[in-house]
C-alpha positions in Angstrom: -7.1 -33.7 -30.3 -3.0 -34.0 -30.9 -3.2 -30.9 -32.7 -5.2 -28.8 -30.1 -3.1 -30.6 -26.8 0.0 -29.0 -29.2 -1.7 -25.6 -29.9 -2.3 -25.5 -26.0 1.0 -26.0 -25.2 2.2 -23.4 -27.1 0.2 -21.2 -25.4 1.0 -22.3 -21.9 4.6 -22.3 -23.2 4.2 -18.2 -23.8 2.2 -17.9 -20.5 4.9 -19.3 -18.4 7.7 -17.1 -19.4 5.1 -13.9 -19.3 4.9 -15.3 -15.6 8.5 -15.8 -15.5 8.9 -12.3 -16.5 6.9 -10.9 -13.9 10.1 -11.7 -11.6 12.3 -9.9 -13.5 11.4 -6.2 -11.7 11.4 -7.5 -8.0 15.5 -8.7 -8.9 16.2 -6.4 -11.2 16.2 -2.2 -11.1 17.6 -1.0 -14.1 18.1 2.9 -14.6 18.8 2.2 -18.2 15.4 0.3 -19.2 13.0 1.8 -16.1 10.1 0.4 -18.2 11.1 -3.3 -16.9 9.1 -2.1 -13.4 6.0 -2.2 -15.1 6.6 -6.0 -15.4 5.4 -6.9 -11.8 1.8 -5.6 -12.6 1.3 -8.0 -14.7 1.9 -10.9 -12.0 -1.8 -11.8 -10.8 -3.1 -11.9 -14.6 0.0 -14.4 -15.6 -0.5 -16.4 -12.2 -4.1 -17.2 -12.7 -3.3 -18.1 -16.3 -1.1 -20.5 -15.2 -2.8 -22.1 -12.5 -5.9 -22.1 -15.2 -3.8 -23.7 -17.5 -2.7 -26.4 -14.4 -6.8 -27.2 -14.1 -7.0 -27.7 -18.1 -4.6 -30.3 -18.3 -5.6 -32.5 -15.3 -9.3 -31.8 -16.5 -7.7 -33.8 -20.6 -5.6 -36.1 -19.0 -2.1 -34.5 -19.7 -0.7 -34.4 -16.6 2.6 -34.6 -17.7 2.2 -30.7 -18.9 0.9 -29.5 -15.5 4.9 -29.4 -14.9 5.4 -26.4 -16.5 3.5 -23.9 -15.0 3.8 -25.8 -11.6 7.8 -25.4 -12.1 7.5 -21.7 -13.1 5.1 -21.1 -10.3 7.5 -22.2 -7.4 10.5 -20.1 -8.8 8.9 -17.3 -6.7 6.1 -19.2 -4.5 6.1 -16.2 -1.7 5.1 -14.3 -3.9 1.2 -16.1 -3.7 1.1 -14.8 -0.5 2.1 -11.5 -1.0 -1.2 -11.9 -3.1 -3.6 -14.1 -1.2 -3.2 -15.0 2.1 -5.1 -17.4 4.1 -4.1 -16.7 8.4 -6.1 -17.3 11.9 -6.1 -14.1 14.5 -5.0 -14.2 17.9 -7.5 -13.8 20.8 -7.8 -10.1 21.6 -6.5 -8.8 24.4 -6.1 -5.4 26.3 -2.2 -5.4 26.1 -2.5 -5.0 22.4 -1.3 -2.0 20.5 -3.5 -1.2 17.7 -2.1 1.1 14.5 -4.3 2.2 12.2 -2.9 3.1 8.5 -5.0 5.0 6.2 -4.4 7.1 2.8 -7.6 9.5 3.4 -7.2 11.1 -0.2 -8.2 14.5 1.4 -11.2 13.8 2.1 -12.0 14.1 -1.8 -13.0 11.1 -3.0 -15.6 10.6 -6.0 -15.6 14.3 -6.0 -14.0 15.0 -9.0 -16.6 14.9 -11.2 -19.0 16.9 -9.1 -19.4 20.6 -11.0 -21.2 22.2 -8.0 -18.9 23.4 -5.0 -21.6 22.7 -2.3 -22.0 19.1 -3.5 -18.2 19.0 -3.4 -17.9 20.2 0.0 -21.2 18.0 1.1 -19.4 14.8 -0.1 -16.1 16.0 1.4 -18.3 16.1 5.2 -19.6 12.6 4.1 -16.1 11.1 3.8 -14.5 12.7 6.8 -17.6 11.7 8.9 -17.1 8.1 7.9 -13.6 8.2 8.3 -14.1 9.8 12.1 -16.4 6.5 12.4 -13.7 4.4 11.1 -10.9 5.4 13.3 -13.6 5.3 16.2 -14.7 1.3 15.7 -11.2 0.6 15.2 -10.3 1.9 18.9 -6.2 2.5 17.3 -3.9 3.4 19.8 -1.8 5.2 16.9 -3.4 6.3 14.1 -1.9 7.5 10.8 -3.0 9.6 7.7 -1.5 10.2 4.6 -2.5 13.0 1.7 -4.4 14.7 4.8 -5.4 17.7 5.2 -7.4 19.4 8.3 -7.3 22.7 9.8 -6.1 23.2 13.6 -7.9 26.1 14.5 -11.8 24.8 13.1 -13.9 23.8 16.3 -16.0 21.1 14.3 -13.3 19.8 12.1 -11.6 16.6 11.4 -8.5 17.7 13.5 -10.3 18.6 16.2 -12.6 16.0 16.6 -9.2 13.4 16.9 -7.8 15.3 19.5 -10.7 15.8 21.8 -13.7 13.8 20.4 -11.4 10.9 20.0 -9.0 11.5 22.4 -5.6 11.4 20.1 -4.3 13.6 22.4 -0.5 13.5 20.8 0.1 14.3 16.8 2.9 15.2 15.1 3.1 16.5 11.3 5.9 18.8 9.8 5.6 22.1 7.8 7.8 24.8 7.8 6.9 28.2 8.8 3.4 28.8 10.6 -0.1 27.4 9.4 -3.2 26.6 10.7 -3.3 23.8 8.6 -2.0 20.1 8.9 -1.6 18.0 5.7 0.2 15.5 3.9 1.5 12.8 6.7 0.3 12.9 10.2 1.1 11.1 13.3 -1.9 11.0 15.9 -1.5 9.0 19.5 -3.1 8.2 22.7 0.3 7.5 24.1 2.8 10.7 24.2 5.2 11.5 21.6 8.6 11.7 22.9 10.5 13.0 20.0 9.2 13.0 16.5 11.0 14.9 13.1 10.8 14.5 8.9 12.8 12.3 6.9 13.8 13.3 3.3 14.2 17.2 3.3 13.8 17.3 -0.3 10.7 15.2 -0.3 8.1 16.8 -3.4 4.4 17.8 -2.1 3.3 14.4 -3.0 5.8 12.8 -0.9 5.9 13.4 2.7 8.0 11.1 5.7 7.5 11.1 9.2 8.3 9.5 12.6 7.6 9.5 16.1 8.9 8.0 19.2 5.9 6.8 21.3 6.3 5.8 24.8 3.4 2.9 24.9 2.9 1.1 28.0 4.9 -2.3 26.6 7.9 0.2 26.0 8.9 2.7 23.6 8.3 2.4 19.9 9.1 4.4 16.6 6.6 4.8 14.2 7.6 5.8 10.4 4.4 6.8 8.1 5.7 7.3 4.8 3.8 8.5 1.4 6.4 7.5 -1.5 6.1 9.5 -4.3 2.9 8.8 -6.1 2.2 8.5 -9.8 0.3 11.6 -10.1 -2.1 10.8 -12.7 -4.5 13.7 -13.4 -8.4 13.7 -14.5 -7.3 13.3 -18.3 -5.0 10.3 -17.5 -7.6 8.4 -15.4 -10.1 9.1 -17.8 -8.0 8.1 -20.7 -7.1 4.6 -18.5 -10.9 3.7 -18.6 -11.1 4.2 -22.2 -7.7 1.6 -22.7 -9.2 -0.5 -19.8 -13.0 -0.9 -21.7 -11.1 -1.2 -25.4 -10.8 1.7 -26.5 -6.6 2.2 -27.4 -6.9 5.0 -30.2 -5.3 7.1 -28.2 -1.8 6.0 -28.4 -0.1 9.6 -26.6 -2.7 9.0 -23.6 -1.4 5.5 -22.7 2.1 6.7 -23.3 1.5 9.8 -21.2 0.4 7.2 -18.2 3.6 4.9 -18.7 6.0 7.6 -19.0 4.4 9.1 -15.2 4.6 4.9 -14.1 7.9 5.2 -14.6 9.4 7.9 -13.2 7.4 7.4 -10.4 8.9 4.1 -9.8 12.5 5.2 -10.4 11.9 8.2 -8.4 11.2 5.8 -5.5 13.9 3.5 -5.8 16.4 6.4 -5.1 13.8 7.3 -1.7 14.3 3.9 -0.1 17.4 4.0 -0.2 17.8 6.9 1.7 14.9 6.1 3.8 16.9 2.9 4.3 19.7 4.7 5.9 17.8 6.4 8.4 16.3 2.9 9.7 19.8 1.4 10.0 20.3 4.1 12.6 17.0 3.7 14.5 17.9 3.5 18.6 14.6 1.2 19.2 11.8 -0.8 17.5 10.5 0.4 15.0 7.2 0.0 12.8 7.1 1.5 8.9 3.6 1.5 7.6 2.2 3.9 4.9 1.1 4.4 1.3 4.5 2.9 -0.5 2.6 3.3 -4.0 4.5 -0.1 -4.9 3.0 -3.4 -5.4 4.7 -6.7 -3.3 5.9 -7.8 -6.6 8.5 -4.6 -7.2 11.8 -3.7 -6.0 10.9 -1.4 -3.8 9.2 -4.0 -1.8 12.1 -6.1 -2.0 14.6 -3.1 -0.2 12.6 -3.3 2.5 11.7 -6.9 2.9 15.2 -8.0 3.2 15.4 -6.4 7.5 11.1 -5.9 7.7 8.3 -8.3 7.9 4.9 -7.8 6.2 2.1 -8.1 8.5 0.0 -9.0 5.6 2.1 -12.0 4.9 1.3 -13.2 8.8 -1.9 -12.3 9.4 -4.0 -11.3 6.0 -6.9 -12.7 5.1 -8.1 -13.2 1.3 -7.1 -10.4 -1.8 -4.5 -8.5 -0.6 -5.8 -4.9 -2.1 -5.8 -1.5 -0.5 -6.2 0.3 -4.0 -9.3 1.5 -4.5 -8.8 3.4 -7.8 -8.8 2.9 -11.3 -6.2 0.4 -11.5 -6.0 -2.9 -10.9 -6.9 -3.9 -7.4 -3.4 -3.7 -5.9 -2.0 -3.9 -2.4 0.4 -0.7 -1.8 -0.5 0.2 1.5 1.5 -1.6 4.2 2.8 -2.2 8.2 6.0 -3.7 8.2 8.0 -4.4 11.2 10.4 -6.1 12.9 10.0 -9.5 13.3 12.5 -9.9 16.4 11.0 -6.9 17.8 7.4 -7.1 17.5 4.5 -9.8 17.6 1.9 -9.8 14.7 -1.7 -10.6 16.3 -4.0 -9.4 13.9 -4.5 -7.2 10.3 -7.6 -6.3 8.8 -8.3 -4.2 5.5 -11.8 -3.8 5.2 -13.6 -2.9 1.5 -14.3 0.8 2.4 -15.7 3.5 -0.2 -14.5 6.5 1.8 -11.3 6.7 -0.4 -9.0 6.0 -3.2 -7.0 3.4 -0.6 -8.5 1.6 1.4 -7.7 1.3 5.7 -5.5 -1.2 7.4 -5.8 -2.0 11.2 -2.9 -4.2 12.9 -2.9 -5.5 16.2 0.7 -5.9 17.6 2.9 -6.6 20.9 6.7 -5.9 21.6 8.7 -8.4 22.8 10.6 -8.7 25.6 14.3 -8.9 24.7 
């Protein structure tokens, strides 16, 4: 038994500074070695090792060992509940303002491998019914979509059935030039929309900011809904991530090809926060920023904007959080944060939904009076 306690502790030994590790990215952003990012994905797996590892010993009576993991564990204890969260609601109540965040994948989701266009465009319907249904039980006062797309002019459409099904009367997207159709980021409102513009000019076609200035009845508030640059992984690179995920690693330039796009994504985002940064600093009144970040609470570009914003998951989540619903990991990179001395947190909710690659988040909030 000497022997295997000493074996074990090796192991836990190696486990503990993985997990230790795992911190390194959230500090740390290194242009020079971008491939310590990937670090912070690794968090959960090296957590529940260690807390595994805590049960073991207490289970054959070396509770002296429990120390280790315990110590390593509280070097970065907020961290648990950027990952589980355990948090009571308010009551309701009519004075709420209710946002609504939601990635909607264009409507496309588990249509890839569909060959035949009318199925394609059946299951496109299907998801932007459910969707419609979504936005509908969540009775959002602001609701906003990212990698949308919806034309203006259809009668029957997705656009049209927010603006006068739903009564979003107030929207705001940007595109230069003329176009009956609105995609990437939108804004849509019950309240009006005082002002409302782009951030990031030079934003790629997978990366789109906006904000508006909505005049609710508590007071006006700005709303940011921001897409950070996404990791673009194609058909081949998800496919070849199922193969490396069920075993199968003989394809060494596939699993390259999906760290290399990990990377730059990651780095490419680092530089967009701090611009985006910038542009808060110099926002006249409250201000939400909620979105598809495509960055895990574990990475540095959580970190930029947790040092002046509050995560409404971190106040009132419930459970995993997770709003990925793709081929990775479940991960949480879909977010409302706010001011804390600004606004009051009263409720979130991120239900399990198939309608898309992400899934929605609902957040019930108040202003304060100042």
């Amino acid at each position: 038994m000497f022997i295997v306690k000493k074996i074990l502790l090796v192991i836990n030994i190696f486990i503990a500074l993985a997990l230790l590790n795992t911190y390194i990215p959230y500090h740390i952003f290194s242009a020079t070695l971008p491939h310590i990012t990937l670090l912070g994905y690794a968090y959960p797996f090296f957590l529940i090792a260690n807390i595994l590892f805590i049960i073991l010993w207490f289970i054959i009576g070396s509770r002296r060992y429990v120390l280790l993991s315990i110590a390593v564990i509280a070097i970065q204890p907020n961290f648990i509940t950027r990952l589980f969260n355990i948090s009571s609601f308010d009551k309701e109540d009519d004075k709420q303002i209710t946002l609504l965040t939601y990635n909607v994948e264009s409507f496309a989701h588990d249509t890839d491998y569909l060959e035949d266009n009318k199925d394609k465009l059946a299951k496109k319907q299907e998801n932007m019914d459910s969707i419609i249904s979504v936005v509908s039980k969540s009775k959002a006062d602001i609701v906003i979509f990212q990698d949308y797309v919806a034309s203006i002019k259809d009668s029957t459409g997705f656009h049209y059935r927010m603006t006068n099904v739903l009564k979003y009367r107030y929207y705001y997207y940007f595109y230069k030039g003329v176009s009956p159709i609105i995609s990437n980021c939108v804004i849509y409102s019950k309240y009006h929309i005082r002002n409302a513009s782009q951030i990031l000019s030079n934003a790629t076609y997978n990366s789109t900011m906006v904000w508006a200035d909505i005049a609710t009845p508590q007071g006006d508030i700005r709303v940011y809904n921001l897409h950070l640059v996404s990791y673009c992984l194609d058909k081949e690179n998800k496919e070849a991530y199922s193969k490396i995920f069920h075993g199968n690693i003989e394809d060494t330039s596939a699993s390259k090809s999906i760290i290399k796009k990990l990377v730059i994504a990651d780095t490419e985002r680092k530089y967009q926060v701090d611009s985006i940064l910038q542009k808060l600093d110099s926002t006249p009144i409250p201000y939400i920023v909620a979105g598809d970040f495509n960055s895990i609470p574990f990475s540095y570009i959580y970190k930029q904007f947790s040092q002046t914003l509050s995560d409404s998951f971190t106040d009132k989540g419930n459970g995993w959080g997770r709003t990925y619903n793709g081929i990775f990991p479940a991960y949480r990179i879909d977010y409302v944060l706010y001011q804390k001395n600004r606004f009051k947190i009263h409720k979130y909710k991120s239900p399990s939904l198939d309608y898309s690659d992400h899934y929605p988040i609902t957040v019930s909030f108040s202003i304060k009076e100042q």
